[in-house]
N, C-alpha and C positions, 0 to 999 in steps of 0.2 A: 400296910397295904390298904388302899381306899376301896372300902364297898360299894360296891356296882347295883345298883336298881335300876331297872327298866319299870317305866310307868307312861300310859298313856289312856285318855280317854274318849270312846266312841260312840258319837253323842247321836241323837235318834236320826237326825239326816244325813249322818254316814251309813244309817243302816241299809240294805239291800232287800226289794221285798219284792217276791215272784207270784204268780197263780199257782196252786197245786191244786190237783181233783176234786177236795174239799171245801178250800177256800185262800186263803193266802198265807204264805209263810214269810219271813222277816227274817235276816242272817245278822245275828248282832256279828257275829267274827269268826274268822275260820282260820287253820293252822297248819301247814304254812298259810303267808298272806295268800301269796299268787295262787295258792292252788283253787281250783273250780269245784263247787258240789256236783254239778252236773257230770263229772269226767271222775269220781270216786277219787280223785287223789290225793285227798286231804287227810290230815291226822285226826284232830276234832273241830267240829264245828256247836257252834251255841248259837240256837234261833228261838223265836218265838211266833204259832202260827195261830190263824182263827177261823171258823167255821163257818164255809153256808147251807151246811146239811147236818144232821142230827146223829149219822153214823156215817165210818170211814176206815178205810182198810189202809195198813200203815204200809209204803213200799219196803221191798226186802233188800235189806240190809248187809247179807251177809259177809262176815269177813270184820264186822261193827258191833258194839257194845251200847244200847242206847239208854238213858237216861229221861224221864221225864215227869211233867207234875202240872197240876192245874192252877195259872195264876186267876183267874175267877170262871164265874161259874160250876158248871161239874162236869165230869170225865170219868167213864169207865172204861178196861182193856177187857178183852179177851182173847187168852193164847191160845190159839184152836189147839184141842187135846191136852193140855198143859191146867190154866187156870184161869178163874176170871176177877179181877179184882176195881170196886172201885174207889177212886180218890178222891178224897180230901182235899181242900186246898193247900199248897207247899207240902202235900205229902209225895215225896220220892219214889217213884216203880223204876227198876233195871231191870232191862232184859236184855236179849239175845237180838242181835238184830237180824238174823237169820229165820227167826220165828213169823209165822202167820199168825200178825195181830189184828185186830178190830176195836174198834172205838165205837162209844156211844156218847153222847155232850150233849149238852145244853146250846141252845143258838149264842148264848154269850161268854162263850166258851172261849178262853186265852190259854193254851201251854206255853211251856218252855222245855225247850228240849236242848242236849247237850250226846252229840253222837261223836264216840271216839272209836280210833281201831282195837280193834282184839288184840288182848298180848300186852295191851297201855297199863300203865301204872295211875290210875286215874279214878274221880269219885265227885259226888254232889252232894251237899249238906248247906245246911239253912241254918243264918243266923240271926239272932235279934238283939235291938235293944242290950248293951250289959253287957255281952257275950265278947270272949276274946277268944283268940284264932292265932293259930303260930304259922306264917307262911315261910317253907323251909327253902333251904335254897337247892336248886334245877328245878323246882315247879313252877310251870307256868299258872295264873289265878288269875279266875275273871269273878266280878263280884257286880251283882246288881240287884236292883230294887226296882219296885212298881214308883216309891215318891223317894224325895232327897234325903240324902242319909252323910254323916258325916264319920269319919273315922281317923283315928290317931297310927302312926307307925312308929316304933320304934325308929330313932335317931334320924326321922324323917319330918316330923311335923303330923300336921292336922291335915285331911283331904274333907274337902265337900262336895259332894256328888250331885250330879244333878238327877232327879226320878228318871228312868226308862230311858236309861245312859247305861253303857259298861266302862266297867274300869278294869284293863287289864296288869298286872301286877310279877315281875320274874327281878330273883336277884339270887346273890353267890352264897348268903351266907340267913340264915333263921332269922326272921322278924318277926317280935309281936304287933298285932293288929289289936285294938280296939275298938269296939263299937261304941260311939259315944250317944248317936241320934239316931234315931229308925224309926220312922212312920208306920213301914211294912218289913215286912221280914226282907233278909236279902240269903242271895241265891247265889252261893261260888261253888266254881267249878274247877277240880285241881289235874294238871297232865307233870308228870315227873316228865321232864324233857331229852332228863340221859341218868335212868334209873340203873342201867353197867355201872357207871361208875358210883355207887352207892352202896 
């Protein structure tokens, strides 16, 4: 039986970028294709937005599982009545997207956010340099970086990425991944596509 991989790459002039209250957001990809943020009917979506003001109240979510981290500058959350935490750079907060959140950042302030629905089989973890990665198969995997990064697949070859590009990544059966080159850390995001049958 021939293994099946889907692979393609969406390179920063495919990306999609809007005004929000804040300042602007940027859609690296959303799942399904066709589906619209604006109309809630998407599974997940991976953006990345930036600031013209120093605090910011996050729209409500609910029904969504959000995901996010500071690619530079700084970023703190606060979940009214809940907690207030602040981050690091590539350090991961999940919450609730149903939650009343607030932001506080720096004017050079870049996230990344990765918002999927509730109920999803799904997660964000950051790799570097060294590090290897078993992408299993019904997951879909996007994997990015701030600069170019290069990686190996099992029975696929070499990929070279290009910085502040996604690479999206779905196949039938478990691939190791290898980090071979990384400038900066890189960012994937995993959705099990039909976790039933698992």
């Amino acid at each position: 039986m021939k293994l099946i991989m889907k692979e393609k790459i969406i390179k920063k002039e495919d990306f999609i970028t809007t005004k929000w209250a804040g300042g602007e957001t940027t859609q690296l990809a959303i799942y399904p294709e066709e589906a619209v943020f604006s109309e809630r009917n998407f599974i997940w979506r991976v953006s990345s937005a930036t600031f013209t003001s120093t605090e910011s109240k996050f729209s409500d979510f609910t029904g969504y599982q959000r995901y996010i981290l500071p690619l530079e500058g700084k970023l703190s959350l606060y979940h009214e009545r809940l907690y207030n935490r602040e981050l690091d750079k590539y350090e991961v907060e999940y919450f609730d997207g149903s939650w009343t959140t607030y932001s506080k950042n720096t004017l050079d302030c870049r996230d990344y956010n990765f918002i999927v629905k509730s109920g999803s089989l799904a997660k964000m973890q950051i790799l570097n340099q060294g590090d290897e990665y078993t992408l299993k198969g019904s997951q879909i995997v996007t994997i990015f970086s701030m600069n170019d990064f290069v990686l190996s697949i099992d029975n696929h070859g070499e990929r070279n990425v290009e910085g502040f590009s996604l690479l999206v990544l779905e196949t039938d059966k478990d691939e190791k991944i290898n980090i071979i080159s990384a400038k900066s850390p890189l960012i994937i995001t995993e959705y099990v596509n039909d976790y039933t049958s698992r």
